[in-house]
mmCIF file of the N, C-alpha and C atoms, coordinates in Angstrom:
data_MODEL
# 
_entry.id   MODEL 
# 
loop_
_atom_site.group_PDB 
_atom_site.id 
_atom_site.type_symbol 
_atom_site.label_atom_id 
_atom_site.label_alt_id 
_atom_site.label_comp_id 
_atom_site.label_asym_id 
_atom_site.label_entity_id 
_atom_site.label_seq_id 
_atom_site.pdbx_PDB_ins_code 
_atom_site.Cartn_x 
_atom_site.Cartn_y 
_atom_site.Cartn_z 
_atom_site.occupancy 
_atom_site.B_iso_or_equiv 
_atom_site.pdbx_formal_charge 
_atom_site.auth_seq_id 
_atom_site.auth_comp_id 
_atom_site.auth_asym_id 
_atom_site.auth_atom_id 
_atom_site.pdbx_PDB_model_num 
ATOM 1   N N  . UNK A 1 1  ? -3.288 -14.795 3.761   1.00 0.00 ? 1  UNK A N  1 
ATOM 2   C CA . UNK A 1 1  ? -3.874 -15.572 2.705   1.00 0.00 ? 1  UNK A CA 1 
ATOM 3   C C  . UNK A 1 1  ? -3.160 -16.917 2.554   1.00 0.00 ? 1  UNK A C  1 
ATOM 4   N N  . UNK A 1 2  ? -2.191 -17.105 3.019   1.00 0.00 ? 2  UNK A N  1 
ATOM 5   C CA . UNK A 1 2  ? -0.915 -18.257 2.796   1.00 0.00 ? 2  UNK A CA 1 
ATOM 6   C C  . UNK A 1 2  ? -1.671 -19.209 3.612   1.00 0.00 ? 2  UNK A C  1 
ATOM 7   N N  . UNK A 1 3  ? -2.036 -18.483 4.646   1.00 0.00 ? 3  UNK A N  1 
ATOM 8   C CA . UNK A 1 3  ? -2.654 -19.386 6.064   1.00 0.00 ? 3  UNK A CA 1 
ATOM 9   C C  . UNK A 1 3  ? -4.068 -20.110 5.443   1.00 0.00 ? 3  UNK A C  1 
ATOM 10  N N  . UNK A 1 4  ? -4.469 -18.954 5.450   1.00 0.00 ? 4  UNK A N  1 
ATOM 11  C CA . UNK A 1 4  ? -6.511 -19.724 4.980   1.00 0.00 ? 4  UNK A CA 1 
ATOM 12  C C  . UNK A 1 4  ? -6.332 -20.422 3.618   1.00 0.00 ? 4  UNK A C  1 
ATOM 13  N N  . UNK A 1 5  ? -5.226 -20.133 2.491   1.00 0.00 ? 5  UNK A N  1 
ATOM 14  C CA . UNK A 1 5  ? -5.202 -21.407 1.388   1.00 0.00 ? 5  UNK A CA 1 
ATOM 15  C C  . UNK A 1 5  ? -4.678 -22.937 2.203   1.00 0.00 ? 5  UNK A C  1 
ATOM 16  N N  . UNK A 1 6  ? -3.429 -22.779 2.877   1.00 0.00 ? 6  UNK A N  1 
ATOM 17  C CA . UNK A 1 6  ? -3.243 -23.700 3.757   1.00 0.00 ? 6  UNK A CA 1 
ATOM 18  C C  . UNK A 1 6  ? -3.996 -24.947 4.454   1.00 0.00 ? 6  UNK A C  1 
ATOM 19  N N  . UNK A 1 7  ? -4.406 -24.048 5.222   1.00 0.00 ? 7  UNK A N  1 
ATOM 20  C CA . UNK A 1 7  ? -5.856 -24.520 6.493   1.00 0.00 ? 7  UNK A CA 1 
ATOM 21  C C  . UNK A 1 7  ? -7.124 -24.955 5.813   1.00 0.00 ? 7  UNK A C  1 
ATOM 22  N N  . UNK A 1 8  ? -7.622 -23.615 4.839   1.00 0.00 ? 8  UNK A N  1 
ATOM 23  C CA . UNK A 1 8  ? -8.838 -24.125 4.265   1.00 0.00 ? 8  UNK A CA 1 
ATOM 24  C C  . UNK A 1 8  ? -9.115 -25.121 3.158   1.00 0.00 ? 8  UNK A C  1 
ATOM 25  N N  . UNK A 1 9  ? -8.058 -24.801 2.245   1.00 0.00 ? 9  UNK A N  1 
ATOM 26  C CA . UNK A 1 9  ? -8.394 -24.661 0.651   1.00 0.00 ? 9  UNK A CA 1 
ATOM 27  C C  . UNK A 1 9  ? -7.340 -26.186 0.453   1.00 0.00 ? 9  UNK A C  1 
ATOM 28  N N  . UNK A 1 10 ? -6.035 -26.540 1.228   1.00 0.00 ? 10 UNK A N  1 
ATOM 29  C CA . UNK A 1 10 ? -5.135 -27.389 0.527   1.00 0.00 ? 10 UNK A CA 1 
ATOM 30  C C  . UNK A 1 10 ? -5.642 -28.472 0.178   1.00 0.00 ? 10 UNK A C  1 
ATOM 31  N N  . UNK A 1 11 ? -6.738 -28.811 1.088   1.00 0.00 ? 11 UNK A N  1 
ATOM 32  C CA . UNK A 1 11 ? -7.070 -30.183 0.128   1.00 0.00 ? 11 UNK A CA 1 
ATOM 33  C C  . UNK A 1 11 ? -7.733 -30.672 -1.184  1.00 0.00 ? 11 UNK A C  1 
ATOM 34  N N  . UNK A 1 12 ? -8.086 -29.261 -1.357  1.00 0.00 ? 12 UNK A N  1 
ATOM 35  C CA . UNK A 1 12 ? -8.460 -28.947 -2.774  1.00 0.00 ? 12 UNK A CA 1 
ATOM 36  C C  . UNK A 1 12 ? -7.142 -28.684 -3.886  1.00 0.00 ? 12 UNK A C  1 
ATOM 37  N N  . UNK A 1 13 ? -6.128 -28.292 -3.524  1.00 0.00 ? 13 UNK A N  1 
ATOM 38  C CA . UNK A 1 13 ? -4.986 -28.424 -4.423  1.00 0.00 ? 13 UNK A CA 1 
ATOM 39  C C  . UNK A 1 13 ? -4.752 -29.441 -5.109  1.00 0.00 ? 13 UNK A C  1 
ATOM 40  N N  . UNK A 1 14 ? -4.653 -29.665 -6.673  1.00 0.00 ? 14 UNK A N  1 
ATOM 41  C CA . UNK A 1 14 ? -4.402 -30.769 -7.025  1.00 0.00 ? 14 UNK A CA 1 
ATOM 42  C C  . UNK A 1 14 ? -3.479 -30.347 -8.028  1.00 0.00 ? 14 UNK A C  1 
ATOM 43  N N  . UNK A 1 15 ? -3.008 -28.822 -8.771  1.00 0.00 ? 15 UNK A N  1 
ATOM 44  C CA . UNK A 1 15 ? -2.290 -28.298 -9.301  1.00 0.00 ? 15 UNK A CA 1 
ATOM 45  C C  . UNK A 1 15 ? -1.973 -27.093 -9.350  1.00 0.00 ? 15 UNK A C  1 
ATOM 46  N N  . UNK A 1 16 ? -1.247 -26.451 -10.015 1.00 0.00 ? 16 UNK A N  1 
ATOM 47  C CA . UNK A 1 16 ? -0.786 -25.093 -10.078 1.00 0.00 ? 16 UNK A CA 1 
ATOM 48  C C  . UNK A 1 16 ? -1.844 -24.271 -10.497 1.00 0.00 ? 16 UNK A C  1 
ATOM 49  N N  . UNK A 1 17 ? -2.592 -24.525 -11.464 1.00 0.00 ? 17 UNK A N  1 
ATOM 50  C CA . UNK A 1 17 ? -3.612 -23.801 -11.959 1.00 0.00 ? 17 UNK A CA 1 
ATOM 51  C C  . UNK A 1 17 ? -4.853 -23.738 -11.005 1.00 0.00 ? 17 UNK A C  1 
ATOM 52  N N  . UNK A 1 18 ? -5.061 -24.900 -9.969  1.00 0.00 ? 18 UNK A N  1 
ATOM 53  C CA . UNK A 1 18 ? -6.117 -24.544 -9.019  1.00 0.00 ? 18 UNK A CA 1 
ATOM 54  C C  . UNK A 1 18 ? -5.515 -23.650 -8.155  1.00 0.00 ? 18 UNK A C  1 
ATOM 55  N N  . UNK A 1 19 ? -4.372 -23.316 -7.598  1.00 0.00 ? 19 UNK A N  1 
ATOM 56  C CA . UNK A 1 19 ? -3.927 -22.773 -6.878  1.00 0.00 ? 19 UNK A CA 1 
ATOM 57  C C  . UNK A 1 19 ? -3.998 -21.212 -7.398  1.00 0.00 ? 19 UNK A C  1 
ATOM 58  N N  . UNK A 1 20 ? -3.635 -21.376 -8.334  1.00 0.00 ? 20 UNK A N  1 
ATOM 59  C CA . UNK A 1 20 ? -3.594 -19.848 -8.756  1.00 0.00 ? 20 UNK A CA 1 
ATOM 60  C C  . UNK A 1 20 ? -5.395 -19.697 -9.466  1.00 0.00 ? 20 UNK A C  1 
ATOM 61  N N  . UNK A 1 21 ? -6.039 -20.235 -9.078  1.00 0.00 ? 21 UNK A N  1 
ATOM 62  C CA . UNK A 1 21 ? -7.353 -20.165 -9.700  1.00 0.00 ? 21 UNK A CA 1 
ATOM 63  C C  . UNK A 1 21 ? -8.429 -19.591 -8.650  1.00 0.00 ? 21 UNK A C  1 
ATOM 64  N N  . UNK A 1 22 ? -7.370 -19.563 -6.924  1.00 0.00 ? 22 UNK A N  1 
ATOM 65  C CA . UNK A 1 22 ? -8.592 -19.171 -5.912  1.00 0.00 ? 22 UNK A CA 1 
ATOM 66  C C  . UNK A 1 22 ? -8.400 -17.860 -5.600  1.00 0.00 ? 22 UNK A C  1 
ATOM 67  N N  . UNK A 1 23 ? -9.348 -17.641 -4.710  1.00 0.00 ? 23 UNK A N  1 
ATOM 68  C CA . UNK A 1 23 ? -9.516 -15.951 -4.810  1.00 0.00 ? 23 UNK A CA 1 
ATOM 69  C C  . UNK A 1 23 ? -8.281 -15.492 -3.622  1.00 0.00 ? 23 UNK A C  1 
ATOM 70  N N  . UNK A 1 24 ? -8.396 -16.491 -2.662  1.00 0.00 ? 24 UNK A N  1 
ATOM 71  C CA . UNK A 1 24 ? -7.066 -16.144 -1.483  1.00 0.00 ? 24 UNK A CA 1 
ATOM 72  C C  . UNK A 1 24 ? -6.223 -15.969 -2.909  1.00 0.00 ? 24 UNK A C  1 
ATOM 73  N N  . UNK A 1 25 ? -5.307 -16.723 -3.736  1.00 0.00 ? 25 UNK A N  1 
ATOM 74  C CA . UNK A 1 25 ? -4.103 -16.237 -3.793  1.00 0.00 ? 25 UNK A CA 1 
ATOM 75  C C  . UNK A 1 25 ? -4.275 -15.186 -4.667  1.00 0.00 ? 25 UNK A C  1 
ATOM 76  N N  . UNK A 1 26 ? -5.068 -14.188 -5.253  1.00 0.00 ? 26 UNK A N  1 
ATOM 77  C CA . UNK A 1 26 ? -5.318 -13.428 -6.012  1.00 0.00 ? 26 UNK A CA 1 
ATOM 78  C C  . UNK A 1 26 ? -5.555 -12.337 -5.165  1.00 0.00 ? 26 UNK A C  1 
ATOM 79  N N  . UNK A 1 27 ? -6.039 -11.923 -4.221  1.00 0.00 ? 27 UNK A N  1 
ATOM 80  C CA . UNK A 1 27 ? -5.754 -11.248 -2.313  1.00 0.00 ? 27 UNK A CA 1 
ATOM 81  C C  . UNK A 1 27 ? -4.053 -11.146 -2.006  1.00 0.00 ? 27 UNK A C  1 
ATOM 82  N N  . UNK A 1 28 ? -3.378 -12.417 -2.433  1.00 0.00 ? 28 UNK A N  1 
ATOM 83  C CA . UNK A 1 28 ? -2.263 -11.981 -1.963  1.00 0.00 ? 28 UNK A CA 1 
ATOM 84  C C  . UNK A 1 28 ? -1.335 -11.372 -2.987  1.00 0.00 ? 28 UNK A C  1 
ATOM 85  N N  . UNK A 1 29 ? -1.940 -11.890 -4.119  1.00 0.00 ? 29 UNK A N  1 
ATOM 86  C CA . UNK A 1 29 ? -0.611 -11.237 -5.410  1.00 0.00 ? 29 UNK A CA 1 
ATOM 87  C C  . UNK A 1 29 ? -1.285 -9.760  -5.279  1.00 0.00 ? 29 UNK A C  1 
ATOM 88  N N  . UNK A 1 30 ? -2.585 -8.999  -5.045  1.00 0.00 ? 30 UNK A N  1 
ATOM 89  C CA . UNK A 1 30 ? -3.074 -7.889  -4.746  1.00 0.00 ? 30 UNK A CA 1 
ATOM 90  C C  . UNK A 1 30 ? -2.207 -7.427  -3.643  1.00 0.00 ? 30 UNK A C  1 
ATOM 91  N N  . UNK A 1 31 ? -2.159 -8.011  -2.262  1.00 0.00 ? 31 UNK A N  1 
ATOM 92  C CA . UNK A 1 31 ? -1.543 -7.203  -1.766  1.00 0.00 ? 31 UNK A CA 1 
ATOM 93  C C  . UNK A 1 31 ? 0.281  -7.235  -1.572  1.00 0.00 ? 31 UNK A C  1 
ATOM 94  N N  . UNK A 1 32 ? 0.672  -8.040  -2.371  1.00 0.00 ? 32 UNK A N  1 
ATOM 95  C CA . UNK A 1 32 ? 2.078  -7.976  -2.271  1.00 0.00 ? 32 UNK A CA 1 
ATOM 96  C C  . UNK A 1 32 ? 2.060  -6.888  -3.616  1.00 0.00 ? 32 UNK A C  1 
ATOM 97  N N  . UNK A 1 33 ? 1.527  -6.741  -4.369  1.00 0.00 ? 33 UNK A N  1 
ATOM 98  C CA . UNK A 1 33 ? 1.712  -5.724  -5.574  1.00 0.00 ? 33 UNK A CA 1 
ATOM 99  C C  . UNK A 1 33 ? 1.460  -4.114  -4.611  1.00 0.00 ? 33 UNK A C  1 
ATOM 100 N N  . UNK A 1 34 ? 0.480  -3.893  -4.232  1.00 0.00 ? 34 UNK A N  1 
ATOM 101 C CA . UNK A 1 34 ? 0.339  -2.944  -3.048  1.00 0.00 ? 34 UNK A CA 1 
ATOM 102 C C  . UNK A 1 34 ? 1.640  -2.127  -2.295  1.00 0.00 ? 34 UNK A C  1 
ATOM 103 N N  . UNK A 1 35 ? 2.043  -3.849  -1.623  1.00 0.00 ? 35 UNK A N  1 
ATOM 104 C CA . UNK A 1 35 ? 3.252  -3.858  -0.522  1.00 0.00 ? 35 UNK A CA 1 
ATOM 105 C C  . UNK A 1 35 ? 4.557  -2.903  -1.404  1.00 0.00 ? 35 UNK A C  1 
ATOM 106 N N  . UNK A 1 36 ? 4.481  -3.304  -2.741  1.00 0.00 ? 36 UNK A N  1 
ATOM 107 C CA . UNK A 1 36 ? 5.915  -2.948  -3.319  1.00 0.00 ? 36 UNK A CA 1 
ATOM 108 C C  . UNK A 1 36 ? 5.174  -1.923  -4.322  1.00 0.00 ? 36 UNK A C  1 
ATOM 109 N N  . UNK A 1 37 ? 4.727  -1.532  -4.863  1.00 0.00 ? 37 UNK A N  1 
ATOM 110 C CA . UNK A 1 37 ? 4.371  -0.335  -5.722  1.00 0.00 ? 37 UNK A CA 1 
ATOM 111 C C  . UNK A 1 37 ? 3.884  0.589   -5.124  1.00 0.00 ? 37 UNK A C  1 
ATOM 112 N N  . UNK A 1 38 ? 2.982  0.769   -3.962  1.00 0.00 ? 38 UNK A N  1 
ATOM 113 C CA . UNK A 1 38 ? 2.149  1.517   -3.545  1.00 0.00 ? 38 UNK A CA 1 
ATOM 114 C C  . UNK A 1 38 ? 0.869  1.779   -4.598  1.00 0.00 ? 38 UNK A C  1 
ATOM 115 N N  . UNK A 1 39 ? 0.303  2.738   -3.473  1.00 0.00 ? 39 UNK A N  1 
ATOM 116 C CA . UNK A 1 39 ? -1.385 2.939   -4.192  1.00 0.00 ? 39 UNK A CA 1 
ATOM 117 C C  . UNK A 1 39 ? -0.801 4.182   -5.612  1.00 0.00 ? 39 UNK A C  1 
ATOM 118 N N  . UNK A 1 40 ? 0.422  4.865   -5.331  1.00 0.00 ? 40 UNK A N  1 
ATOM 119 C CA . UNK A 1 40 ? -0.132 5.953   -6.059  1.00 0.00 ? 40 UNK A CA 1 
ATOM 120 C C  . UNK A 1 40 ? -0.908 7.020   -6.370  1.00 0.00 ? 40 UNK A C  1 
ATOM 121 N N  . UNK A 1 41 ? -1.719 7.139   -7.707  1.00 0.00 ? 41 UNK A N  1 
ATOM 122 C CA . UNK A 1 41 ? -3.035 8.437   -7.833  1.00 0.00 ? 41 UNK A CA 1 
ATOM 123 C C  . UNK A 1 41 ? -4.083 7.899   -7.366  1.00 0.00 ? 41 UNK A C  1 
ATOM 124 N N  . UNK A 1 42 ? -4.115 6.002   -7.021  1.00 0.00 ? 42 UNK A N  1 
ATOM 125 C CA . UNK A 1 42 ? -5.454 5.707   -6.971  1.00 0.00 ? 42 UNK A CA 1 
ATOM 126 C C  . UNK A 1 42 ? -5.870 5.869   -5.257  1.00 0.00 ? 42 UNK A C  1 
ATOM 127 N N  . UNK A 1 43 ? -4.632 6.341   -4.410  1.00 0.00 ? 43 UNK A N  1 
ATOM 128 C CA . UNK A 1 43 ? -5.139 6.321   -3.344  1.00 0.00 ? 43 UNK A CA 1 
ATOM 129 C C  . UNK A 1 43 ? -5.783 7.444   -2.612  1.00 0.00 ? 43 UNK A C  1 
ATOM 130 N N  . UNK A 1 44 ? -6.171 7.269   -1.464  1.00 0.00 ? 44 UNK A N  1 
ATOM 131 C CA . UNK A 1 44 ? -7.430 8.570   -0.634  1.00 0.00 ? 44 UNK A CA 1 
ATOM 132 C C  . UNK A 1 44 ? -6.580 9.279   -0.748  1.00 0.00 ? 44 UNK A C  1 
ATOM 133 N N  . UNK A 1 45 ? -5.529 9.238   0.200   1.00 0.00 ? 45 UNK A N  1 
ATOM 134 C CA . UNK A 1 45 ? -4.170 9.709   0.512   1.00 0.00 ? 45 UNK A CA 1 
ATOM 135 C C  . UNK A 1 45 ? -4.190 11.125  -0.722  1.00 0.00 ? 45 UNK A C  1 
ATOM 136 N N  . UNK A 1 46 ? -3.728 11.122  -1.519  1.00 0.00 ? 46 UNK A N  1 
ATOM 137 C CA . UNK A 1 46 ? -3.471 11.348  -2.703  1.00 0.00 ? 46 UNK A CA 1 
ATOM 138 C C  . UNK A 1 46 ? -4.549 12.226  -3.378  1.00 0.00 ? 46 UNK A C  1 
ATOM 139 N N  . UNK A 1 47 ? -5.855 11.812  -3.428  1.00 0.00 ? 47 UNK A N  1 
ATOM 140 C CA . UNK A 1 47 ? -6.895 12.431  -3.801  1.00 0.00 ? 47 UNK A CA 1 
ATOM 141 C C  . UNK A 1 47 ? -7.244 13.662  -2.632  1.00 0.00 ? 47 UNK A C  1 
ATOM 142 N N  . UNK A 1 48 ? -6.983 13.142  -1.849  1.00 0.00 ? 48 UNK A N  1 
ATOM 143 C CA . UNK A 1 48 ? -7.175 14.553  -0.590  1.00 0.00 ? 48 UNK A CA 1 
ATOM 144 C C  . UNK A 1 48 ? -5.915 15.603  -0.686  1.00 0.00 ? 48 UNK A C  1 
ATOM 145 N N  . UNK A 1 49 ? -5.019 15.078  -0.885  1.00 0.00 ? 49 UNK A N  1 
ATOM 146 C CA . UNK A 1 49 ? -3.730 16.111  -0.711  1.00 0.00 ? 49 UNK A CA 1 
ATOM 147 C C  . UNK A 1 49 ? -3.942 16.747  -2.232  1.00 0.00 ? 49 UNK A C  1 
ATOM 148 N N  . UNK A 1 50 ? -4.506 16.170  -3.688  1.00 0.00 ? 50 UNK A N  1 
ATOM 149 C CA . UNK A 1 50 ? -4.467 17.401  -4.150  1.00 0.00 ? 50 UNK A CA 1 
ATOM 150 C C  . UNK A 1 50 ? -6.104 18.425  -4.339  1.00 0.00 ? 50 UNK A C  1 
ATOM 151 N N  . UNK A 1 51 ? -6.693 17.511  -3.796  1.00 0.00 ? 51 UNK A N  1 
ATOM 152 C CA . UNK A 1 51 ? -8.397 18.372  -3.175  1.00 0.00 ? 51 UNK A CA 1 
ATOM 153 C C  . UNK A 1 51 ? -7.971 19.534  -2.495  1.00 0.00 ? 51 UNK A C  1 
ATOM 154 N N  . UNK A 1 52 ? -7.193 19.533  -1.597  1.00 0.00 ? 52 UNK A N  1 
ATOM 155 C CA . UNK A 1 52 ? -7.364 20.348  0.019   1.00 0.00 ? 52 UNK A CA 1 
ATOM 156 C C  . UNK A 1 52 ? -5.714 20.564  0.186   1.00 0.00 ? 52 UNK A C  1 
ATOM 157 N N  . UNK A 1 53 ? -5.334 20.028  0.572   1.00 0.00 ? 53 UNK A N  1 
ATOM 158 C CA . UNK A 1 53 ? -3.510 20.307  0.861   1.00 0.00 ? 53 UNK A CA 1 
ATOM 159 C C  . UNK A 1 53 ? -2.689 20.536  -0.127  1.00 0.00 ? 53 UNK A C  1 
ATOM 160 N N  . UNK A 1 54 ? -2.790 20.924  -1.594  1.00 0.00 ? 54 UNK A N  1 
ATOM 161 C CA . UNK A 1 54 ? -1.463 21.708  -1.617  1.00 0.00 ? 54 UNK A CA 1 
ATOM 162 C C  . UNK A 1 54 ? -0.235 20.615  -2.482  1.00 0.00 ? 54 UNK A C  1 
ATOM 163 N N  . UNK A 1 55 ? 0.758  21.100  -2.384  1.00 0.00 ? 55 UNK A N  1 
ATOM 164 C CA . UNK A 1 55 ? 1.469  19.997  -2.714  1.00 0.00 ? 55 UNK A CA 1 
ATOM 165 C C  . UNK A 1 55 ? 2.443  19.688  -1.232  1.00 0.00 ? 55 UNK A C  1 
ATOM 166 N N  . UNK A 1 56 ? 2.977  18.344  -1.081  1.00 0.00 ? 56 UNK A N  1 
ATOM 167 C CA . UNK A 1 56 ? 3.749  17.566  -0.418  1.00 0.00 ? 56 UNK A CA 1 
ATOM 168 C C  . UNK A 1 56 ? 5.428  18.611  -0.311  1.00 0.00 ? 56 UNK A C  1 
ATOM 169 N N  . UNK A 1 57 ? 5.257  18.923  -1.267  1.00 0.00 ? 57 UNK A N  1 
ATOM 170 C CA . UNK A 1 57 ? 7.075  19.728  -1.603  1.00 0.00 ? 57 UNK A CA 1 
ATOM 171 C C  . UNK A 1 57 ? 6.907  20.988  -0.879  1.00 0.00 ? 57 UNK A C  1 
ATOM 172 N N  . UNK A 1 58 ? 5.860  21.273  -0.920  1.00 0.00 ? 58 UNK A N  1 
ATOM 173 C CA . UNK A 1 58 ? 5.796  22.832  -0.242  1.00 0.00 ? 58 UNK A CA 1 
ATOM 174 C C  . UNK A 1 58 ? 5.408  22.777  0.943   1.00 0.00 ? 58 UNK A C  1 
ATOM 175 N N  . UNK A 1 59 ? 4.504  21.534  1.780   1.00 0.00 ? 59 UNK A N  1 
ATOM 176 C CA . UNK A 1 59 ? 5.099  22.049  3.164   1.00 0.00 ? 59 UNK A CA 1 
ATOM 177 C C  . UNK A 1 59 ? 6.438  21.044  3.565   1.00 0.00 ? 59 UNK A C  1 
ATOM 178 N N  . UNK A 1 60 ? 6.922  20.063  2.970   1.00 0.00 ? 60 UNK A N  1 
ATOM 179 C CA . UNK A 1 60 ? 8.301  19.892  3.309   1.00 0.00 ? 60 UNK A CA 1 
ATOM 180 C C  . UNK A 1 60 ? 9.043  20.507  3.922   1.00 0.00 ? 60 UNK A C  1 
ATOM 181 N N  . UNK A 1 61 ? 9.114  21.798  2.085   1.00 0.00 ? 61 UNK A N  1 
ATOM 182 C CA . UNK A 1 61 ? 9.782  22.845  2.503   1.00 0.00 ? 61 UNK A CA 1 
ATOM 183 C C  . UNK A 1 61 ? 10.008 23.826  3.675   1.00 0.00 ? 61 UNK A C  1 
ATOM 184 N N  . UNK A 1 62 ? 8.359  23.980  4.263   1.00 0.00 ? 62 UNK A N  1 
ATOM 185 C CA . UNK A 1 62 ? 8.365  25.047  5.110   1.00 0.00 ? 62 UNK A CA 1 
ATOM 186 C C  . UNK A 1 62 ? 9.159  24.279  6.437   1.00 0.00 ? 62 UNK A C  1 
ATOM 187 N N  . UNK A 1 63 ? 8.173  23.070  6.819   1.00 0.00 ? 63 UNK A N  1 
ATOM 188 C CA . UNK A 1 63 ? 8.842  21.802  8.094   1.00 0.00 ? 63 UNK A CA 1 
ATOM 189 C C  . UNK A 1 63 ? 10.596 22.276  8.032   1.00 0.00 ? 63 UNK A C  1 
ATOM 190 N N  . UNK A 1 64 ? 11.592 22.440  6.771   1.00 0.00 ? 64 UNK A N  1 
ATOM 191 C CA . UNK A 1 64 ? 12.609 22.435  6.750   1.00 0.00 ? 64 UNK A CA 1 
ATOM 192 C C  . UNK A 1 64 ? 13.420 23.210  7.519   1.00 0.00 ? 64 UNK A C  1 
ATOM 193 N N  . UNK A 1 65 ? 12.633 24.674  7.296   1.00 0.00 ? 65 UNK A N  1 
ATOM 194 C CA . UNK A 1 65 ? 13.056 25.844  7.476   1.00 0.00 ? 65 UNK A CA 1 
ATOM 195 C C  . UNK A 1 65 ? 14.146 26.285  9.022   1.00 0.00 ? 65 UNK A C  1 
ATOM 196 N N  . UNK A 1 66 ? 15.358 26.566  8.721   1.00 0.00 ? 66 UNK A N  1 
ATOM 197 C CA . UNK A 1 66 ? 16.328 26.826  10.148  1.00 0.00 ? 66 UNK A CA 1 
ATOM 198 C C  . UNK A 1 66 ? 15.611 27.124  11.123  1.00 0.00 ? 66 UNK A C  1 
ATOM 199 N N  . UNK A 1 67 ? 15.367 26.932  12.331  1.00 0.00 ? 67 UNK A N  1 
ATOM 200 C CA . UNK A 1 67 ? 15.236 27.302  13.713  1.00 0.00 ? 67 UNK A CA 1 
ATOM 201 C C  . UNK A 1 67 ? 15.751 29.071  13.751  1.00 0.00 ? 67 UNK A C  1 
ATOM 202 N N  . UNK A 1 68 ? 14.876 29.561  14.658  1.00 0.00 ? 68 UNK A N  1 
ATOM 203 C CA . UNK A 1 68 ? 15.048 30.680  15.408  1.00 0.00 ? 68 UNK A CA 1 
ATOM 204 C C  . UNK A 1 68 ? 15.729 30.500  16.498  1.00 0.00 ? 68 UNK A C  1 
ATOM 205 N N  . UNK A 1 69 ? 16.990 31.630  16.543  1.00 0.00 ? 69 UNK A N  1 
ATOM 206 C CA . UNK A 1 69 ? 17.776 31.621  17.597  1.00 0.00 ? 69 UNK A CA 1 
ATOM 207 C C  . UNK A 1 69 ? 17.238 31.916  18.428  1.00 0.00 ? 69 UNK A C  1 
ATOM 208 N N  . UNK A 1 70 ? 16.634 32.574  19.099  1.00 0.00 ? 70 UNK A N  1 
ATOM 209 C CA . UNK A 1 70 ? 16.031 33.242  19.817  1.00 0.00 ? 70 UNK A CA 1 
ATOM 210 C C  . UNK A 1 70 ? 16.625 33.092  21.625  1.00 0.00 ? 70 UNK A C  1 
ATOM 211 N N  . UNK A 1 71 ? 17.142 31.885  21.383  1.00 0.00 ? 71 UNK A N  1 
ATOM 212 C CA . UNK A 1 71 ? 18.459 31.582  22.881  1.00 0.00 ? 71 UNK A CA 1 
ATOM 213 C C  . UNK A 1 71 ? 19.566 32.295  23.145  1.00 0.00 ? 71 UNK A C  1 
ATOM 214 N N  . UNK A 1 72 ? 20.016 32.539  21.797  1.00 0.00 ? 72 UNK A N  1 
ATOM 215 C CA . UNK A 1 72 ? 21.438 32.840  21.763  1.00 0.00 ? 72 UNK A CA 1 
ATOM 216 C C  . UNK A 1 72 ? 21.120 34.295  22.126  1.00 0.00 ? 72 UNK A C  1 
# 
């Protein structure tokens, strides 16, 4: 978005308030908020794991579980 305000939009800049008035930089404060909070409950991710899978802690748990000797 830095790029296409840049390239497309700068010559339309004439202040702070146009800048923060276009839809690119409102795309990027979206996805830098994204970048550092995550989606959370609102994501697929999330809506499927508690639809269908269960919770996250419980197969952790199982993934955890010691190895079988079965060499020794």
């Amino acid at each position: 978005m830095i790029v296409a305000i840049r390239s497309a939009k700068w010559a339309e800049v004439d202040s702070l308030e146009t800048l923060l008035g276009f839809d690119e930089f409102e795309y990027l404060a979206l996805f830098l908020w994204l970048a550092i909070a995550g989606p959370g409950v609102l994501s697929v991710d999330h809506w499927l794991q508690r639809r269908f899978g269960g919770s996250a802690d419980a197969r952790a748990a199982s993934s955890r579980r010691a190895p079988d000797n079965a060499a020794a």
